[in-house]
N, CA and C atoms as a LAMMPS dump frame, in Angstrom:
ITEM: TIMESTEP
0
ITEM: NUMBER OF ATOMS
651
ITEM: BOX BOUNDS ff ff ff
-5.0000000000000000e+02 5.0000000000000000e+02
-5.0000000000000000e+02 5.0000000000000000e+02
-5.0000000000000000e+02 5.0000000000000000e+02
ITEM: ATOMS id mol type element x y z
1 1 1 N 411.529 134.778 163.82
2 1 2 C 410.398 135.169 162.963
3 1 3 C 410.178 134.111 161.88
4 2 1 N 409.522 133.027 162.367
5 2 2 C 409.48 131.318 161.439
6 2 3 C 408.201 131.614 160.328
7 3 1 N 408.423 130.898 159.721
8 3 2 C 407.394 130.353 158.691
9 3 3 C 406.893 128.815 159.726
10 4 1 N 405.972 129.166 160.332
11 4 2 C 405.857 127.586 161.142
12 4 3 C 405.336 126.285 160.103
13 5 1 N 404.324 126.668 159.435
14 5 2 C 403.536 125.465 158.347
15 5 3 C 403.124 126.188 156.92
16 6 1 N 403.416 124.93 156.44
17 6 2 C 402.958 125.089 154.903
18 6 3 C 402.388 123.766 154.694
19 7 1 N 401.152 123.907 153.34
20 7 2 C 400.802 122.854 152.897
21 7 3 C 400.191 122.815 151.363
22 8 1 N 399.56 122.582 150.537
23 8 2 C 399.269 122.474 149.331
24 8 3 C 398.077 121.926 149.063
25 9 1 N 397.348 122.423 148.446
26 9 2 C 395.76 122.044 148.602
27 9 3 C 394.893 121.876 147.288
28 10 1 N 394.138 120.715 146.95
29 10 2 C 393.642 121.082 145.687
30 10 3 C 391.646 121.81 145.802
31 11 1 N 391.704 122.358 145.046
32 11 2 C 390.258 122.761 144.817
33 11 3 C 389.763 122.665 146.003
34 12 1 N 390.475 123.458 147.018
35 12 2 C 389.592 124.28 148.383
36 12 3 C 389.088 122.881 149.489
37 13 1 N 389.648 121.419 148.994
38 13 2 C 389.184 120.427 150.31
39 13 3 C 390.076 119.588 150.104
40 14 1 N 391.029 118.809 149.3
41 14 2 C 391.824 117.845 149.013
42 14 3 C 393.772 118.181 149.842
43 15 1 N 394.143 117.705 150.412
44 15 2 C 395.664 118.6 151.121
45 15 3 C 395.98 117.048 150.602
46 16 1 N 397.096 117.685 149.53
47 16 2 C 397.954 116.942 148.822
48 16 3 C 398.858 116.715 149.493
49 17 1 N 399.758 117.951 150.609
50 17 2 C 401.071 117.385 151.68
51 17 3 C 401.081 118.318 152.152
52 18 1 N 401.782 118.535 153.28
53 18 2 C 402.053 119.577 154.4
54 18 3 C 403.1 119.196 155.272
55 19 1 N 403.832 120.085 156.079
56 19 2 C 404.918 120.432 156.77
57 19 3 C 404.676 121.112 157.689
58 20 1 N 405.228 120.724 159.013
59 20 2 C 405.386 121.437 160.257
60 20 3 C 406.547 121.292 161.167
61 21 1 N 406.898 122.07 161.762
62 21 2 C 407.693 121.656 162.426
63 21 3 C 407.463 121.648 164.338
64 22 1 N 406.012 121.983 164.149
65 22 2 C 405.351 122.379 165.285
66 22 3 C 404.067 121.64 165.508
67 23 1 N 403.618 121.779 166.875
68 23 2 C 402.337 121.066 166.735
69 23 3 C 401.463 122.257 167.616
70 24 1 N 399.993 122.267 167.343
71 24 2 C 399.399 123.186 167.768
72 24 3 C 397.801 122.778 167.355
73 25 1 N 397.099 123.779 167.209
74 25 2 C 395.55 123.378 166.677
75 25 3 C 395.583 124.566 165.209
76 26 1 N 396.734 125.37 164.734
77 26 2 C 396.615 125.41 163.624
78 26 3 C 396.048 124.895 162.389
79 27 1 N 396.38 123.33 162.277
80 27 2 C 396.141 122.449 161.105
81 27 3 C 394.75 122.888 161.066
82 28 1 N 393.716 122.468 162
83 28 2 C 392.76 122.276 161.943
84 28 3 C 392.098 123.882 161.79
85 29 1 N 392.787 124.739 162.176
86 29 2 C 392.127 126.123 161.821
87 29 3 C 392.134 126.759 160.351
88 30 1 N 393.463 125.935 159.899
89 30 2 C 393.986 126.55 158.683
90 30 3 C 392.315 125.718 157.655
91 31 1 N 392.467 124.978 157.848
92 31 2 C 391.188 124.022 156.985
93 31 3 C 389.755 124.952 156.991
94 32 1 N 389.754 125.307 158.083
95 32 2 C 388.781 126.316 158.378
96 32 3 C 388.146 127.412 157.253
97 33 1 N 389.874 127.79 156.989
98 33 2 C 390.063 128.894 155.735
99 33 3 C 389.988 128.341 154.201
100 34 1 N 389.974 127.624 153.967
101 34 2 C 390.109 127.071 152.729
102 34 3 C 388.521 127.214 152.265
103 35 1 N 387.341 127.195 152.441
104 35 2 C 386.383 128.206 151.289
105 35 3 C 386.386 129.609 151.618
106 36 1 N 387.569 129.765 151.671
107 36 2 C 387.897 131.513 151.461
108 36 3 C 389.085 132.042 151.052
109 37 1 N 389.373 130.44 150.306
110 37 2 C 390.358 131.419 149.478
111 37 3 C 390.167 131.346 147.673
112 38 1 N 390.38 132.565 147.435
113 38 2 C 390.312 133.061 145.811
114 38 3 C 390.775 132.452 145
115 39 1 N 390.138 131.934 143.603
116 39 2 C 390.694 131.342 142.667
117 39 3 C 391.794 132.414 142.144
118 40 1 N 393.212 132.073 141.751
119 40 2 C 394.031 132.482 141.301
120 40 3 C 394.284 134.55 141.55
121 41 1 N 394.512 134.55 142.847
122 41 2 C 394.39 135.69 143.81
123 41 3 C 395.923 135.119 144.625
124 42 1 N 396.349 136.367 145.555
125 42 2 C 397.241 136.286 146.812
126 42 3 C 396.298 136.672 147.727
127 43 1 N 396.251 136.141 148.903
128 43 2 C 395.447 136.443 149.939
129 43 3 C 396.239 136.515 151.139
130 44 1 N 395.941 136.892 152.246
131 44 2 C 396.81 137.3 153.644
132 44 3 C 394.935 137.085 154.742
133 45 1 N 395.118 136.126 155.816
134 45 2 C 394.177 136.394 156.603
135 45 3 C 395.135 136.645 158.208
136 46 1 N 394.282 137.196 158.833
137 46 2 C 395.117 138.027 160.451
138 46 3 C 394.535 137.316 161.554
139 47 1 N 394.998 136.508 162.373
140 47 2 C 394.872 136.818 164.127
141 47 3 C 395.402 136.342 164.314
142 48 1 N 395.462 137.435 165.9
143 48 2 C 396.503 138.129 166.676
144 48 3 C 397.532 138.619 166.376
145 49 1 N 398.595 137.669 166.581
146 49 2 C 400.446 137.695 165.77
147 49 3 C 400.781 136.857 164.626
148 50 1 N 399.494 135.998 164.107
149 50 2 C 399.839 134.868 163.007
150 50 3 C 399.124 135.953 162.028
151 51 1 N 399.567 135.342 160.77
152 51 2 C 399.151 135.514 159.62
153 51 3 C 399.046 134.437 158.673
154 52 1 N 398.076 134.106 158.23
155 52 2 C 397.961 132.858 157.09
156 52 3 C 398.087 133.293 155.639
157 53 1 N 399.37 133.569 154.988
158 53 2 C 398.981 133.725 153.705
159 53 3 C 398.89 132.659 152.486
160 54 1 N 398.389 133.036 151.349
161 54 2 C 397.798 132.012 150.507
162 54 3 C 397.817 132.684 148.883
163 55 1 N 398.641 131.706 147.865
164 55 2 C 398.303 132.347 146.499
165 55 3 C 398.125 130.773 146
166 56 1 N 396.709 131.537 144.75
167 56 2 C 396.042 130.071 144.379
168 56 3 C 396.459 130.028 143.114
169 57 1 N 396.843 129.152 142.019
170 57 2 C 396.892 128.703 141.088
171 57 3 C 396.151 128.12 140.13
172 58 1 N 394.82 128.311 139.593
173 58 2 C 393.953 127.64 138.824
174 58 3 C 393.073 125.94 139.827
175 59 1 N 393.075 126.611 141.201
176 59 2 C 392.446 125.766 141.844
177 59 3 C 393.447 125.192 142.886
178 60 1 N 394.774 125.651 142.504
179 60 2 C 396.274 124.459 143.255
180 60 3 C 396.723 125.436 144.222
181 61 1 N 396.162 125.544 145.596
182 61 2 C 396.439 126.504 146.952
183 61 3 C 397.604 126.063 147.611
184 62 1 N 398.507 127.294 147.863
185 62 2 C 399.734 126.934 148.575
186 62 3 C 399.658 127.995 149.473
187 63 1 N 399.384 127.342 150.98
188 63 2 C 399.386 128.351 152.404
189 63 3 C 400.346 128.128 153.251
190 64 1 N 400.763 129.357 153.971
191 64 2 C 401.622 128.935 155.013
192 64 3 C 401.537 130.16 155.975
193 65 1 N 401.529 129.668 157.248
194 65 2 C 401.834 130.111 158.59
195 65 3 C 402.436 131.011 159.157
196 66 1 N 402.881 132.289 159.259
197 66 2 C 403.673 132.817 160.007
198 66 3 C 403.699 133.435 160.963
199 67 1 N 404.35 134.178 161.951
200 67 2 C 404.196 135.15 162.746
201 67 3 C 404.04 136.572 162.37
202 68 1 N 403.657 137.613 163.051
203 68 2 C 403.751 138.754 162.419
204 68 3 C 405.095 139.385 162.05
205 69 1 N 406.172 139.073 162.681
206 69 2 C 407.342 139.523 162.274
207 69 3 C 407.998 139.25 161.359
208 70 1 N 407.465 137.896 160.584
209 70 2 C 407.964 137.621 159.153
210 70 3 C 407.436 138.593 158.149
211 71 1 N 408.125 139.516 157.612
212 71 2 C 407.785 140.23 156.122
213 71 3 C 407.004 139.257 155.043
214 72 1 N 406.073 140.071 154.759
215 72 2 C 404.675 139.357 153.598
216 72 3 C 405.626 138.85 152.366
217 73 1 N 406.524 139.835 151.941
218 73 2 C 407.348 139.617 150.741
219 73 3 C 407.947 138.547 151.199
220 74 1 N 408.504 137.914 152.213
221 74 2 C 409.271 136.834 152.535
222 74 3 C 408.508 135.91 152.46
223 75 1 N 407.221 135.275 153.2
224 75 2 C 406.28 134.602 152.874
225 75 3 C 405.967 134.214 151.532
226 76 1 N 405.448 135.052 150.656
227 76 2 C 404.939 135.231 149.157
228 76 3 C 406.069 134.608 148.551
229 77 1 N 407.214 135.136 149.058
230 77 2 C 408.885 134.412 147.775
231 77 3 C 408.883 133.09 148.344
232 78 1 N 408.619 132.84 149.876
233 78 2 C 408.622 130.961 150.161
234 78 3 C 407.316 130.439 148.997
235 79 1 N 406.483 131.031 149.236
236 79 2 C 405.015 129.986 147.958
237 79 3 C 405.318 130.07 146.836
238 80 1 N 405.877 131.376 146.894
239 80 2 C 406.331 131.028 145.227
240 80 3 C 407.84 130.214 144.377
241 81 1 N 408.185 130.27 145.628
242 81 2 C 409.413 129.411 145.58
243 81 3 C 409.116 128.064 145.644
244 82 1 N 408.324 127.821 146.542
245 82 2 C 407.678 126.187 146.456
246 82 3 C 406.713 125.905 145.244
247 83 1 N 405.631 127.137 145.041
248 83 2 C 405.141 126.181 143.806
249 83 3 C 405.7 126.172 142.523
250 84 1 N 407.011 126.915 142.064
251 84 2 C 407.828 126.429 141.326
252 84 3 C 408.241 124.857 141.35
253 85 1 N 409.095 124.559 142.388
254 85 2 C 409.457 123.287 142.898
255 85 3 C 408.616 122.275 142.6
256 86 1 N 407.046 122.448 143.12
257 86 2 C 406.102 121.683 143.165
258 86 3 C 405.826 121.211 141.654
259 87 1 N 405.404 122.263 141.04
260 87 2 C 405.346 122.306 139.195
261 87 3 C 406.326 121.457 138.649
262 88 1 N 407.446 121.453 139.015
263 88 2 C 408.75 120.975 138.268
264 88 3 C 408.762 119.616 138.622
265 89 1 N 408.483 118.999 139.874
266 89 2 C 408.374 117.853 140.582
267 89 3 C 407.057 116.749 139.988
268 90 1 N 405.654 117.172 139.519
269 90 2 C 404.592 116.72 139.978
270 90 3 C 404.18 117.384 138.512
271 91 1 N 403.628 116.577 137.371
272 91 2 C 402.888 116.887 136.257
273 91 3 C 401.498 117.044 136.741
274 92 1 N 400.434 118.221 135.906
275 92 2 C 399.669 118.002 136.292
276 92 3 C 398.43 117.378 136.276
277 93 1 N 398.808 115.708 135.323
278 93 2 C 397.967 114.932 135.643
279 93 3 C 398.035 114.064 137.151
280 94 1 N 399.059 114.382 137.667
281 94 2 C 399.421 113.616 138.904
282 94 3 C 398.559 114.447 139.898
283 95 1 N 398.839 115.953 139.283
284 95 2 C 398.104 116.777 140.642
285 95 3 C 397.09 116.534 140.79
286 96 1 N 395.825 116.582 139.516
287 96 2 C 394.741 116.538 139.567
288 96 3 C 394.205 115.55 139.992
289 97 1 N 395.205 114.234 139.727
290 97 2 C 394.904 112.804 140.078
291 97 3 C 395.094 111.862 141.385
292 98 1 N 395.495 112.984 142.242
293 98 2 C 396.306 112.508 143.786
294 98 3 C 395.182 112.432 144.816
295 99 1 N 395.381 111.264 145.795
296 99 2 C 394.212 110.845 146.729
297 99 3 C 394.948 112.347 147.971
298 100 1 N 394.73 112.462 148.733
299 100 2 C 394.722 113.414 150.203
300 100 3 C 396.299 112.732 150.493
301 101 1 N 397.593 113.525 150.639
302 101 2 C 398.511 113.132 151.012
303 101 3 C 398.89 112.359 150.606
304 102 1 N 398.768 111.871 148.89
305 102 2 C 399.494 111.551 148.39
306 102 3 C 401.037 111.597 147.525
307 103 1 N 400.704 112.849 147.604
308 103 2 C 401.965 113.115 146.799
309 103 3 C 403.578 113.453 147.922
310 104 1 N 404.512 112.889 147.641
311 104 2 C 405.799 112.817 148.755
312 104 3 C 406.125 114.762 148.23
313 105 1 N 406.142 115.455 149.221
314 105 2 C 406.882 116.305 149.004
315 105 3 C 406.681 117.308 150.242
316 106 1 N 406.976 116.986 151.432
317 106 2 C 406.959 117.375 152.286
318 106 3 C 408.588 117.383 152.761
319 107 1 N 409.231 116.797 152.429
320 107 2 C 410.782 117.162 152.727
321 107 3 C 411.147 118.035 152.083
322 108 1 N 410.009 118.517 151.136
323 108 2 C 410.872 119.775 150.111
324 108 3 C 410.369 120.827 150.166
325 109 1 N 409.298 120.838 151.144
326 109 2 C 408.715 121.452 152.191
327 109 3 C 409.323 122.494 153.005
328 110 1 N 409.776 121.265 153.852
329 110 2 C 410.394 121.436 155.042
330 110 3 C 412.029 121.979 154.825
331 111 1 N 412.476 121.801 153.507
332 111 2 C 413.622 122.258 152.985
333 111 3 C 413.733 123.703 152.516
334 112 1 N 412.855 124.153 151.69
335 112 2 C 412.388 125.484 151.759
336 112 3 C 411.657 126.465 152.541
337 113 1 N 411.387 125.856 153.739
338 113 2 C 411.33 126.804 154.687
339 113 3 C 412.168 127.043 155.888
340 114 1 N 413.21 126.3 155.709
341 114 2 C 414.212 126.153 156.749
342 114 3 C 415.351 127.173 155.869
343 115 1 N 414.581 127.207 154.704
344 115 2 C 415.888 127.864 153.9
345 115 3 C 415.468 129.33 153.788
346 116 1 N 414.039 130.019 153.586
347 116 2 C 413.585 131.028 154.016
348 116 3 C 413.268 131.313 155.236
349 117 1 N 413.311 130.424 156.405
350 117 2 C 413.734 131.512 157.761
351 117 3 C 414.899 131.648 157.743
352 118 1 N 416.257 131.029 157.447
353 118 2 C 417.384 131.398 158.057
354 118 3 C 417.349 132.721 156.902
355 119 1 N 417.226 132.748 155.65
356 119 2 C 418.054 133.76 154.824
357 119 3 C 417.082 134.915 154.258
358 120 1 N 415.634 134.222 154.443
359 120 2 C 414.551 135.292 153.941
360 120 3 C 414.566 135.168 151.956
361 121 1 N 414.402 136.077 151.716
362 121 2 C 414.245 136.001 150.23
363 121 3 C 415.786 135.868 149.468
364 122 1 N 415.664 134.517 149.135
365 122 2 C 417.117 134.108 148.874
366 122 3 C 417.3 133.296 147.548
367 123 1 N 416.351 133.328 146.423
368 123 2 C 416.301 133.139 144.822
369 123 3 C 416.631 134.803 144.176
370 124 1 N 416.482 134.118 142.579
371 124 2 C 416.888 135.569 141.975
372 124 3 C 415.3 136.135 141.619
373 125 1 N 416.291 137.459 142.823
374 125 2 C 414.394 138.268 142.664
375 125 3 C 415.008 139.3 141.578
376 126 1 N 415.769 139.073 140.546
377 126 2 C 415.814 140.174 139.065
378 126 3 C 415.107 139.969 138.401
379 127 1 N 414.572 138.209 138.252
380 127 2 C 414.033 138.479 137.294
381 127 3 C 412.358 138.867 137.289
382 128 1 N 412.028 139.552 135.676
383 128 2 C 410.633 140.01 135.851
384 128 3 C 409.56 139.497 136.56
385 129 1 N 409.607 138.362 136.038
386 129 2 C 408.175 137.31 137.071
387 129 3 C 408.085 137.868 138.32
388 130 1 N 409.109 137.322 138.86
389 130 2 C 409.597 137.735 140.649
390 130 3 C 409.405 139.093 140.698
391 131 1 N 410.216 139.882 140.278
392 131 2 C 409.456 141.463 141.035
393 131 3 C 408.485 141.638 140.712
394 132 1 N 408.092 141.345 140.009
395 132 2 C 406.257 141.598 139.403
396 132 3 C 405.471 140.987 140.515
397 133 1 N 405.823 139.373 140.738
398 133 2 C 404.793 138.816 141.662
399 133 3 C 405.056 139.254 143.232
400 134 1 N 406.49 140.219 143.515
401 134 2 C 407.016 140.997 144.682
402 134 3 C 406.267 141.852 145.084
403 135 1 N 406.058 142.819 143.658
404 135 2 C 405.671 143.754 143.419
405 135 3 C 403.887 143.932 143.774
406 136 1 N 403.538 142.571 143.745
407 136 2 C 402.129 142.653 144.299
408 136 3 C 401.612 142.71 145.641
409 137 1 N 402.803 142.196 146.277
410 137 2 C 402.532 141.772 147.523
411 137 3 C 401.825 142.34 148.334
412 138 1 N 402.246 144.27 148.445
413 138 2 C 401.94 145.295 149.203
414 138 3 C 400.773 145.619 148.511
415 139 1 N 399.822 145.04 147.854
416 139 2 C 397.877 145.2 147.329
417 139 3 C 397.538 143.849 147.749
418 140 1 N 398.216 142.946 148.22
419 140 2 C 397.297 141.843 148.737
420 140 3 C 396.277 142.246 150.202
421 141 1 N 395.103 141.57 149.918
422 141 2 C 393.966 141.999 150.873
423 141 3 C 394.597 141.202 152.292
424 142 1 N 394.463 141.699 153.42
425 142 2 C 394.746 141.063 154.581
426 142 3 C 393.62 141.206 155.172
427 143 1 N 392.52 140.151 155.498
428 143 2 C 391.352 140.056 156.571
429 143 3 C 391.511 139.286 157.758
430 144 1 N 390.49 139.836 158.516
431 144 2 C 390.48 139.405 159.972
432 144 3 C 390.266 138.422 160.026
433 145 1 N 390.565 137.117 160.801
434 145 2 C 390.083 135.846 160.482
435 145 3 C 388.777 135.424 161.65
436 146 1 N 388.541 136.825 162.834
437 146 2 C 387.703 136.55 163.603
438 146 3 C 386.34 137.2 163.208
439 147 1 N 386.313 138.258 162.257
440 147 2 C 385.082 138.404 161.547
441 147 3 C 384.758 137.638 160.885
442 148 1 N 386.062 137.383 159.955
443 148 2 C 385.623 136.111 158.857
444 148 3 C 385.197 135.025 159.047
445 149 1 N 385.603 134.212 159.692
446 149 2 C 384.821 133.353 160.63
447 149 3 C 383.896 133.213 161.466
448 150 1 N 383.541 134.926 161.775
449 150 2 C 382.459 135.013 162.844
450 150 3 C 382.697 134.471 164.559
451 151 1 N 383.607 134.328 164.76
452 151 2 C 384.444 133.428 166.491
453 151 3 C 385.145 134.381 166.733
454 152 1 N 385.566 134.017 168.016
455 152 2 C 387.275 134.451 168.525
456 152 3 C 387.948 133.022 168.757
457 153 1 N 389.266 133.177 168.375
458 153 2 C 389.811 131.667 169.034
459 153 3 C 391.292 132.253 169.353
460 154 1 N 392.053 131.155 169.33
461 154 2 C 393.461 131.189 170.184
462 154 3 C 393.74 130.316 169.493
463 155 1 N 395.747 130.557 168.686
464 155 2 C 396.103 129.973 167.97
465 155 3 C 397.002 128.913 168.769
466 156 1 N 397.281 128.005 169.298
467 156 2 C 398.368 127.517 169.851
468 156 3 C 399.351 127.251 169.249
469 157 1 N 400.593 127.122 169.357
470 157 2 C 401.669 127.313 168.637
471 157 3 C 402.764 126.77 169.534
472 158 1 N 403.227 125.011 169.617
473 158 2 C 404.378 125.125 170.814
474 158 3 C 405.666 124.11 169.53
475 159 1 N 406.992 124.271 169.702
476 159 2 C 408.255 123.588 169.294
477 159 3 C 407.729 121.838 169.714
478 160 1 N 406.9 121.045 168.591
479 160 2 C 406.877 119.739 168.679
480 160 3 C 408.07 118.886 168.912
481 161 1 N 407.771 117.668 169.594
482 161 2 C 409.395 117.147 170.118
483 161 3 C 408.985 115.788 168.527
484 162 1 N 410.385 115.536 168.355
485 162 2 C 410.657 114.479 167.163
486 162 3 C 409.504 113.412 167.095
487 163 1 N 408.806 112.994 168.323
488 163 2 C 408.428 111.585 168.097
489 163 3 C 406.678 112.359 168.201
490 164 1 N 406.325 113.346 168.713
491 164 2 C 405.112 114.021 168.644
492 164 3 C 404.988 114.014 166.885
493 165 1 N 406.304 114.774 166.332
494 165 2 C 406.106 115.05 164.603
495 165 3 C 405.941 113.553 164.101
496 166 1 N 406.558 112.636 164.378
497 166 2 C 406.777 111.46 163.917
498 166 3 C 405.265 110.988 163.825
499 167 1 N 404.224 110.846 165.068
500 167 2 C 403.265 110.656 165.346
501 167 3 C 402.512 111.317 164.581
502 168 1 N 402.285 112.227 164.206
503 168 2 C 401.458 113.364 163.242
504 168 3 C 401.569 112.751 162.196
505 169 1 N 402.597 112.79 161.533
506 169 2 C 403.185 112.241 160.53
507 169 3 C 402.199 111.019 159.889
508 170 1 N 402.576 110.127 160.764
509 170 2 C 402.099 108.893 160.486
510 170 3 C 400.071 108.075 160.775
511 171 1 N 399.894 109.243 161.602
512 171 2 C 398.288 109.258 162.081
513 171 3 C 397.83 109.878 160.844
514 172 1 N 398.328 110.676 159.876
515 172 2 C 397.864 111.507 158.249
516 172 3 C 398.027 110.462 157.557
517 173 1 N 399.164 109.785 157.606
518 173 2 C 399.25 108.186 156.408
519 173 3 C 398.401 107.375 156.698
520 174 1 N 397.71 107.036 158.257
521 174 2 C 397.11 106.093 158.099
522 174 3 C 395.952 106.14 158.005
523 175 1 N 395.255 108.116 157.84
524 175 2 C 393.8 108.039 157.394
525 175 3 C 393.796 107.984 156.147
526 176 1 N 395.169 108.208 155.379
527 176 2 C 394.983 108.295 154.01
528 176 3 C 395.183 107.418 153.109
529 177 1 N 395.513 106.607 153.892
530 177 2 C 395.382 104.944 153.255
531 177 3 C 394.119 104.191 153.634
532 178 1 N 393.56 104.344 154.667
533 178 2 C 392.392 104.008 154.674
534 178 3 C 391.222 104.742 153.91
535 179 1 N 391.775 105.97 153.445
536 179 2 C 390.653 106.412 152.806
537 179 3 C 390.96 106.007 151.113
538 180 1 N 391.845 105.752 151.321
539 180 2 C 392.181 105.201 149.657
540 180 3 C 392.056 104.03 149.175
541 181 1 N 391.843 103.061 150.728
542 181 2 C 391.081 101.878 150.604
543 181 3 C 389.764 101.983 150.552
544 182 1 N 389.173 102.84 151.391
545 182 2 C 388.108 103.033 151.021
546 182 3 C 387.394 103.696 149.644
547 183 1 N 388.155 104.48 149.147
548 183 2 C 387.719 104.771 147.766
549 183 3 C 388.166 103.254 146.604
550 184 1 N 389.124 102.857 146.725
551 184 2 C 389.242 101.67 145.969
552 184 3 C 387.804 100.649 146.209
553 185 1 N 387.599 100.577 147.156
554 185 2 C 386.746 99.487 147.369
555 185 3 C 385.127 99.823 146.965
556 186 1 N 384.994 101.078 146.696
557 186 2 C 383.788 101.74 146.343
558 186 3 C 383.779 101.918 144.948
559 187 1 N 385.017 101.606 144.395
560 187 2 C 385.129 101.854 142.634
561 187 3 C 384.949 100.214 142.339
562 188 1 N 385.615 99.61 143.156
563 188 2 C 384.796 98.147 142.59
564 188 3 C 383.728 97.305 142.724
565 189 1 N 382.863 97.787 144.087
566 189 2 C 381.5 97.643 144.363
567 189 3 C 380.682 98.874 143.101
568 190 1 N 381.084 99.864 142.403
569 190 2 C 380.283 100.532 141.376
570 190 3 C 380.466 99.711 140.457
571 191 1 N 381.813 99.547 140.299
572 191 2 C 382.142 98.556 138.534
573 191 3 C 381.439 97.632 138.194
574 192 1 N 380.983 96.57 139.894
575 192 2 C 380.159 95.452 139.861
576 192 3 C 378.85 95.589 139.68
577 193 1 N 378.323 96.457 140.187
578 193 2 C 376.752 97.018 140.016
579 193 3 C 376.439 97.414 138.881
580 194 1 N 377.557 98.302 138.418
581 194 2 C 377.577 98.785 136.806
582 194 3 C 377.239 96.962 135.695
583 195 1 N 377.901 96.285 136.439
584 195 2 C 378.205 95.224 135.055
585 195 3 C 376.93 94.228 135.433
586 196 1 N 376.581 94.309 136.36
587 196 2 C 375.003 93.327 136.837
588 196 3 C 374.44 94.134 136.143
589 197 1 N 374.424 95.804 136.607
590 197 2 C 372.739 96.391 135.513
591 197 3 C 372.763 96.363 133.866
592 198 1 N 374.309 96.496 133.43
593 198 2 C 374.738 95.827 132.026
594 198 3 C 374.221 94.778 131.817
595 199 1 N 374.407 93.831 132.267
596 199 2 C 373.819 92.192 132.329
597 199 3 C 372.626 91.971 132.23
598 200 1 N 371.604 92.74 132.998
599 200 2 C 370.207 92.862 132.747
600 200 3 C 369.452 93.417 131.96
601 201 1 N 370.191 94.725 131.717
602 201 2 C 369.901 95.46 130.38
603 201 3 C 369.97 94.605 129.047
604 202 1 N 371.033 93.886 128.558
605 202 2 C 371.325 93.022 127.56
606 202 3 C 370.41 91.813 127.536
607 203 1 N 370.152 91.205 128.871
608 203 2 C 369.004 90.041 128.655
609 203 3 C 368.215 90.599 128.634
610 204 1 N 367.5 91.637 129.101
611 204 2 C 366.012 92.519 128.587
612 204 3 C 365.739 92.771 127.19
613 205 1 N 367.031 93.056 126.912
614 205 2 C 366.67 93.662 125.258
615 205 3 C 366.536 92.306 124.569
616 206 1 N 367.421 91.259 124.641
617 206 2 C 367.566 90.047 123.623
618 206 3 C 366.113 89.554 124.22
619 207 1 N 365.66 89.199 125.4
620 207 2 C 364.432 88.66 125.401
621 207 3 C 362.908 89.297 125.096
622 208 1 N 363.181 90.639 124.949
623 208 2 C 362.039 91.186 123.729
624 208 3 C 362.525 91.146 122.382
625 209 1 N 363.691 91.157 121.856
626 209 2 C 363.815 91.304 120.673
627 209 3 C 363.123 89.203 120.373
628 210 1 N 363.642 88.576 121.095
629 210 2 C 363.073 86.972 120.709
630 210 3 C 361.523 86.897 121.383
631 211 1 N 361.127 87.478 121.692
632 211 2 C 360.018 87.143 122.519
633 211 3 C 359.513 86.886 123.059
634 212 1 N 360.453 87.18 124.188
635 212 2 C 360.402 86.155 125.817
636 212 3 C 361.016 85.251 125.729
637 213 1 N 360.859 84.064 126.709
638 213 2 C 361.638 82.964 127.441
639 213 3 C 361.406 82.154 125.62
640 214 1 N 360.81 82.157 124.469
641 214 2 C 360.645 81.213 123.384
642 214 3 C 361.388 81.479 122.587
643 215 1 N 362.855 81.964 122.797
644 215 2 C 363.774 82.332 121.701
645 215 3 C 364.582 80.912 120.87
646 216 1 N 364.26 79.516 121.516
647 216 2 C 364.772 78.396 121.481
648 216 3 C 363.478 77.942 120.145
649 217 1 N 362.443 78.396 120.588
650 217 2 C 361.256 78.004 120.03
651 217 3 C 361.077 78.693 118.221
């Protein structure tokens, strides 16, 4: 009864990092869900035997994957167990400031959920925070994800072999370096345009303030 994926998301389109230990067409479904989930809410969406749950943070979404046989409370204590971690790891000018898969924290990921399937809810749930945010679990909304979406689909779900993950892995680094080249290279084609229309602006003004081309005169 696995937690298969988790990932971390900013403001409903940006995926800061993610973890799998599987490969499937999940990824791409889970994205699906992301303008539907609630600013600073717990959410649960349903089909078939998966469940996607999700609690948002002032815009900072942490989802993950499970089967139906994983307990919601077990789920909810992995996100909230990670976005502790995450908080403690990552200030949040870094968060706000991170290109798509930038930030390293997918081994700590993959560390806390290897650590909530084997043991389930395994921090101290005494204290208040924790049973309180426990305590919510059983009022979180669970929707259909085939109304919600309006489709039917099929989740695939198979045990990825090392060099498949490896491959995943590294096909995410290399759109996200190209897209970070590409945003670099678009901040200095603006800077340049910015400083030509500066440039023209300033000889416009000095050559009415002198009076045209006779400022020598």
């Amino acid at each position: 009864m696995p937690i298969f994926y988790a990932l971390i998301v900013r403001e409903k389109k940006t995926v800061l990092c993610e973890f799998t230990d599987y490969a499937g067409n999940f990824q791409q479904i889970t994205r699906q869900l992301f303008p539907h989930i609630e600013k600073n809410k717990k959410k649960s969406f349903q089909t078939n035997e998966y469940f996607f749950h999700c609690i948002d943070d002032e815009g900072i979404s942490l989802m993950c994957m499970a089967d139906e046989e994983t307990q919601r409370n077990v789920a909810y204590a992995f996100l909230m167990d990670l976005k502790k971690a995450f908080y403690n790891k990552f200030s949040l000018l870094d968060i706000q400031n991170a290109r798509s898969y930038e930030l390293e924290f997918s081994d700590e990921i993959k560390k806390k959920m290897e650590f909530f399937n084997e043991k389930g809810i395994g921090f101290d749930t005494k204290s208040e925070e924790v049973l309180r945010d426990l305590q919510s679990v059983k009022d979180v909304m669970v929707q259909n994800m085939e109304k919600l979406l309006e489709r039917d689909f099929k989740i695939d779900v198979a045990l990825a072999k090392a060099r498949d993950i490896n491959q995943y892995s590294l096909t995410y680094k290399k759109r996200a370096r190209r897209y970070n080249a590409f945003q670099k290279r678009r901040m200095i084609w603006i800077t340049l345009i910015g400083i030509v229309v500066l440039a023209i602006i300033i000889l416009a003004i000095v050559l009415i303030a002198c009076g045209g081309f006779k400022c020598g005169g």
